[in-house]
N, C-alpha and C positions, 0 to 999 in steps of 0.2 A: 504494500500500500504506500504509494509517496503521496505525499502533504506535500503542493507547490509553497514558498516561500512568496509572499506577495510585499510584505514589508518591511521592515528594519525598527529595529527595535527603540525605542524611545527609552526616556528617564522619567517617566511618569515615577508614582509612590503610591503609598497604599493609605488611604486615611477615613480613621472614622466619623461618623457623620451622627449628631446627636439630635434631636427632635424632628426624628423623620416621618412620622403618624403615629397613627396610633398601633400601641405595640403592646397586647395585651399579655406576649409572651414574654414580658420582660429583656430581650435579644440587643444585643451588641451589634452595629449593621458598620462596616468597613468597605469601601469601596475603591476598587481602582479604575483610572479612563486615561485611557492612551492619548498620548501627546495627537497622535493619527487619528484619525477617527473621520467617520462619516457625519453628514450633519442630524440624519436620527440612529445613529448606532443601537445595535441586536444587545439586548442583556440575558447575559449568563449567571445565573445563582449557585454559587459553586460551597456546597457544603462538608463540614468538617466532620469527622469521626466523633464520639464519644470519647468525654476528656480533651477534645482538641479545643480550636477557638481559627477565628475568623483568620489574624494574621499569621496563623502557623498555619493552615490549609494554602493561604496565601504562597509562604516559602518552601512549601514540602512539596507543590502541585505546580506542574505545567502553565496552567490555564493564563497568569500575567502575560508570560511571554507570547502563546501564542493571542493574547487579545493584542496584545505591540504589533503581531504581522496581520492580523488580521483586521484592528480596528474596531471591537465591539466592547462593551464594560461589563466588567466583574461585579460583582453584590459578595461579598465575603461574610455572612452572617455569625456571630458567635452565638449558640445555644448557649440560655443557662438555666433547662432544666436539669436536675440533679436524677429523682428515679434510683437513687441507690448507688451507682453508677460513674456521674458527674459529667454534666455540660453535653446533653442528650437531646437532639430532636422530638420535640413530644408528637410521638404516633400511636401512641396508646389511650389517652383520656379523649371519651367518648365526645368532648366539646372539638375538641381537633380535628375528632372523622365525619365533620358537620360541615359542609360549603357552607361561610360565613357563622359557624360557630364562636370561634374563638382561640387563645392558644397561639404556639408558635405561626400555624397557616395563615393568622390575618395579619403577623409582623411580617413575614415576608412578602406578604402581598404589599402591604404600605411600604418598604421597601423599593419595591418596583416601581410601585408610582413614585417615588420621590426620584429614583433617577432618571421616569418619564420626565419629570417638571425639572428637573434640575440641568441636567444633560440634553433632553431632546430623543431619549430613550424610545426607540421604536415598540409601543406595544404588541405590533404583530408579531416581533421575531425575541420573544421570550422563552430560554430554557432553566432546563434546572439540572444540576449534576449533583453528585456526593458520595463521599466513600463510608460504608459502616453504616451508622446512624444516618450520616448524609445521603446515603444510598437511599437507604430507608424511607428517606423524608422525600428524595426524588419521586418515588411512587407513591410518596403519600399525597404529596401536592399534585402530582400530573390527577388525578384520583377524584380530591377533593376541589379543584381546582383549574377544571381541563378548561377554560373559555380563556384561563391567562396564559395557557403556556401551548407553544407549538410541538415541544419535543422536549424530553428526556433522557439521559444516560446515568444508570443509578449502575455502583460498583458496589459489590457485597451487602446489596440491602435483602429486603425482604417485600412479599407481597402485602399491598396494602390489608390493612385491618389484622395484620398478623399476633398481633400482641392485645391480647384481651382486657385491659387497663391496665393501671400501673403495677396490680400484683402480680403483673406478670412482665413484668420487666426490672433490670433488665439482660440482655441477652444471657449470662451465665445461669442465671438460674430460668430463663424462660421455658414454657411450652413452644412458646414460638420456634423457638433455637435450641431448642434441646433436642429436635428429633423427630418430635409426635405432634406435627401440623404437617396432616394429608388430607387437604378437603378438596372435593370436585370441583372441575372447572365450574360451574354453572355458580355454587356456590360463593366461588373466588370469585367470579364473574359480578353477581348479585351485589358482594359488598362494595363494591367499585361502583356500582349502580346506585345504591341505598345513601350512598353519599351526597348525590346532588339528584334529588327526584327529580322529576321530570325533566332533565337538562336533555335537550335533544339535539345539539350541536356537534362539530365535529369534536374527535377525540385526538391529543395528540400523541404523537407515536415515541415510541422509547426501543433505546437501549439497553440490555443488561448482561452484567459483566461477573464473572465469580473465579475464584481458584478452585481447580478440582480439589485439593489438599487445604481447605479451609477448616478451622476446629472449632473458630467461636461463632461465626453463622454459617451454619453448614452447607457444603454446597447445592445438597439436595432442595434446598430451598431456592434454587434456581430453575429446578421443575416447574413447581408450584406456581411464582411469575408469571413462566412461560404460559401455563392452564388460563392464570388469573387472565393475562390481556390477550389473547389469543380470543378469550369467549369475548369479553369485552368487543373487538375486532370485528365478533361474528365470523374469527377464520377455525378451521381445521389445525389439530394438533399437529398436522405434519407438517414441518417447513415446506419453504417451495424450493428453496436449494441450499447445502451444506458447500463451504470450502472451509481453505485454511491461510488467512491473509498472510499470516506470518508462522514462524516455527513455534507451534503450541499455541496456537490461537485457533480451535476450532469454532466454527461461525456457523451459527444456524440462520437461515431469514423468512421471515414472513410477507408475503405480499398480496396486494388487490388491484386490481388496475393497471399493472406493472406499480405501486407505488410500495415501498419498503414500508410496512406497519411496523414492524418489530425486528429487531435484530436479538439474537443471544450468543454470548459469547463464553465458553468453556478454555477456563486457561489452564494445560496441563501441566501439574506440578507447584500450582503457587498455593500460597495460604493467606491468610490476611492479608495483603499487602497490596492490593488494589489503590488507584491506578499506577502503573509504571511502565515503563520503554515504551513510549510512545503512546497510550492508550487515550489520555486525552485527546491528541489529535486526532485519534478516531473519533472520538466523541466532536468532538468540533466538527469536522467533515462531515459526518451523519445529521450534526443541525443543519446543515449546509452552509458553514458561515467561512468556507474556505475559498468562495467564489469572489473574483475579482471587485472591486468594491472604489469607489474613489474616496480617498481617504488624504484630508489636509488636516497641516495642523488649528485644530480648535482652539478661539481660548475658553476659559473657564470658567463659570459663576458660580465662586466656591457659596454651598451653602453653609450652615453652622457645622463647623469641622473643625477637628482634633488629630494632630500627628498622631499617626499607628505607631505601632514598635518599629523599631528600625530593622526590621528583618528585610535582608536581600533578595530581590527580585530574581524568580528562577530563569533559568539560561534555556537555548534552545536543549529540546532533547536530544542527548547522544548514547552514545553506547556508555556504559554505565563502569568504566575502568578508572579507577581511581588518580587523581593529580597528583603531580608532584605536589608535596610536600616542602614548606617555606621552614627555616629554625623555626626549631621549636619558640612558642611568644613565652616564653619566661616563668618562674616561678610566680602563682600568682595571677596569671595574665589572662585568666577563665575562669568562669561562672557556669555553673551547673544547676541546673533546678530538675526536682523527678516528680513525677504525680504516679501513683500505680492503683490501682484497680482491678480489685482480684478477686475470685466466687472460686467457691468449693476447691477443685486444685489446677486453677487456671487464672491469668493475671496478664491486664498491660502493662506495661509502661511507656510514660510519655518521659523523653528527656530534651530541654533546650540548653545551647551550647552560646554563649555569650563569651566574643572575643574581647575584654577588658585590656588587654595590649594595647601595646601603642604604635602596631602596624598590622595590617591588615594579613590575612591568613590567605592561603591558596593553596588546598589541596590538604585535607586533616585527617587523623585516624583519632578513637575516644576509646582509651583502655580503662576497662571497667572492671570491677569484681562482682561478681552476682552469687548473691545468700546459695548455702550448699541445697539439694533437691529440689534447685528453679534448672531449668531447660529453656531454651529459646526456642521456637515451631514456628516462626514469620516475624522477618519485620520490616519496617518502612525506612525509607529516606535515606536507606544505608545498606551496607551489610557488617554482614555477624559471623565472625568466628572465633573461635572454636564456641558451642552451642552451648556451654556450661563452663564454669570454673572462672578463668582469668581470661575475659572476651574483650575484642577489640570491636569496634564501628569505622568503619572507614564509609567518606562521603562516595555518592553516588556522582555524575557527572554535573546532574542542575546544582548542586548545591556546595560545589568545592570552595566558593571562597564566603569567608565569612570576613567583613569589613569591620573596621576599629567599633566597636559597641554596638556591633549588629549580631544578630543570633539566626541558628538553625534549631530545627526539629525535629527528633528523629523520633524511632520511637519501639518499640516488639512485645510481640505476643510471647508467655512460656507458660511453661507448665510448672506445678512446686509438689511437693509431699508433704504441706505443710506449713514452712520458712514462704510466706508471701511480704518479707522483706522489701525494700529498695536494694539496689546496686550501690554498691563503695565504691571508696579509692578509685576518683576521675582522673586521668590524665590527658590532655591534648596535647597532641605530636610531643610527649612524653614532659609534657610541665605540668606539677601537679596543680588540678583546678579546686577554688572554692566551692562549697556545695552550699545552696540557699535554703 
């Protein structure tokens, strides 16, 4: 699959935007717009994992960069509902799975509109992306919310209405995700329906994405999806044609008309770790927003906004072979923070890397200790080895350089026997870091 290159990258930033409507779900709304841009630019809702936040989705994800070639704006929302969990999409309380109930689905709608009024935000060409929770939320909005959005790409979510209120979330101890949610199409169908009664309009079409080796949302719940919008569709379970875009990207599609309603995508061998190498530009080309566009520089009419964290804007995508390595920035010269999040005998963790030196970094590895009977089974933004004991992270290719007081985020799935600890003794490119 090649992504044509249409534009060149800008110095936009990433910043939050505070009295953007009404926000019943209490959410953080961050925004970035390309220096480039069309005069009503396509908005993408690109959402966060559980436990993440708006500007770490930001530096850990594709999506800046390609809005720089591309020219359409980002929505970066942070969740803060908690669900046990922390910082979680709410798909579960029954006011969320109501078009116009309430809940996070009417922040992110106010959302949209403020960067129609602010930006010049084309309503027509509205998507929604996310990975995890964000996933999650991608089909719960396309769902509860089909007249605002054209298209979809959810990575590791789940079918809408999956999670039976909040006592069933969230994912570690869910029915949802635990196994035992196998309901008939017609049914999955229904709940997509029961959501906005008698909405007789078009529906918009999605994406979805899963690792066949997934452990905290199973992959089998990529079935299910498939069931849920396939009835929805009014199509036949059987694709119309299978390939495989790339090595391990097996691709199912669904069509009508000749038009693509549904893509599924089967990635073999991954676990959590959705999206990477390359898979948001899938998603962006499936909105179609890869198509040639005129695109000058715009100016801005900033509204009520707040600089983001200074976290670095991700680079184009490449193959994911680690950079050179700058000296080490000095004893001292890094800041580490952990959040982890753990059920029965499984846990995340979120780590960010704050280069507090006084030059800029290019190209890092983060040796870490991890409590004895944790395992690592997936993780983001990086890789991991050795799986247990005294592991190192080394950057992927978007995210080699970390600039004087800017940060990354990484982050991985393990398993424990128990010990659901954090991780000790930080070092970056071997200087030992403060832990917050």
């Amino acid at each position: 699959m090649v992504i044509p290159s249409l534009q060149p990258a800008y110095a936009a930033s990433l910043v939050e935007v505070t009295n953007f409507g009404d926000n019943p779900g209490g959410m953080r709304m961050y925004v970035y717009v390309p220096d480039a841009r069309p005069a009503n630019p396509a908005i993408v809702v690109a959402m966060h994992g559980c436990g993440g936040s708006g500007p770490a989705f930001y530096s850990g994800s594709e999506f800046a960069s390609l809005a720089d070639r591309y020219g359409f704006v980002v929505i970066y929302p942070t969740a803060t509902q908690q669900a046990g969990f922390g910082n979680c999409f709410d798909t579960w309380s029954d006011t969320a799975k109501r078009h116009g109930g309430g809940s996070d689905p009417v922040s992110l709608v106010s959302m949209i509109n403020y960067v129609s009024r602010q930006y010049g935000g084309d309503l027509n060409r509205v998507y929604a992306t996310g990975s995890s929770s964000g996933g999650m939320m991608t089909n719960h909005m396309l769902a509860v919310y089909p007249e605002v959005f054209k298209a979809g790409a959810a990575f590791m979510g789940v079918p809408f209405n999956c999670f039976a209120g909040a006592a069933d979330y969230p994912p570690g101890r869910s029915q949802c995700t635990g196994g035992n949610m196998n309901r008939t199409p017609q049914q999955w169908g229904d709940a997509v329906r029961q959501a906005y009664p008698g909405y007789s309009g078009p529906r918009p079409k999605l994406q979805v994405w899963h690792g066949t080796n997934d452990t905290l949302v199973p992959y089998q719940l990529l079935q299910e999806s498939i069931e849920q919008w396939t009835n929805v569709f009014g199509l036949s379970q059987t694709p119309t044609s299978t390939d495989t875009p790339q090595t391990n990207w097996n691709r199912r599609r669904w069509t009508s008309n000749g038009n693509v309603l549904l893509e599924a995508y089967s990635i073999q061998g991954a676990g959590h770790s959705l999206p990477s190498g390359g898979m948001a530009a899938a998603a962006i080309q499936f909105f179609g927003l890869t198509s040639p566009s005129p695109t000058t520089p715009a100016p801005t009419t900033p509204g009520p906004t707040t600089p983001a964290p200074t976290t670095p804007a991700p680079t184009t995508p490449a193959p994911t072979t680690p950079a050179p390595t700058t000296p080490p920035p000095g004893s001292g010269a890094c800041r580490v923070t952990v959040a982890v999040n753990a059920w029965n005998n499984g846990l995340t963790a979120d780590i960010t890397i704050t280069n507090t030196g006084g030059s800029a970094v290019n190209g890092w590895s983060l040796a870490f200790t991890l409590p004895g009977g944790q395992a690592i089974t997936s993780g983001w933004n990086a890789t991991y080895a050795p799986s247990s004991g005294q592991v190192t992270a080394r950057n992927v290719a978007y995210n080699a350089a970390i600039p004087v007081n800017g940060s990354v985020s990484v982050g991985f799935q393990a398993t424990h026997t128990g010990n659901n600890g954090k991780p000790s003794a930080f070092a970056l490119n071997g200087a030992a870091c403060t832990v917050a």
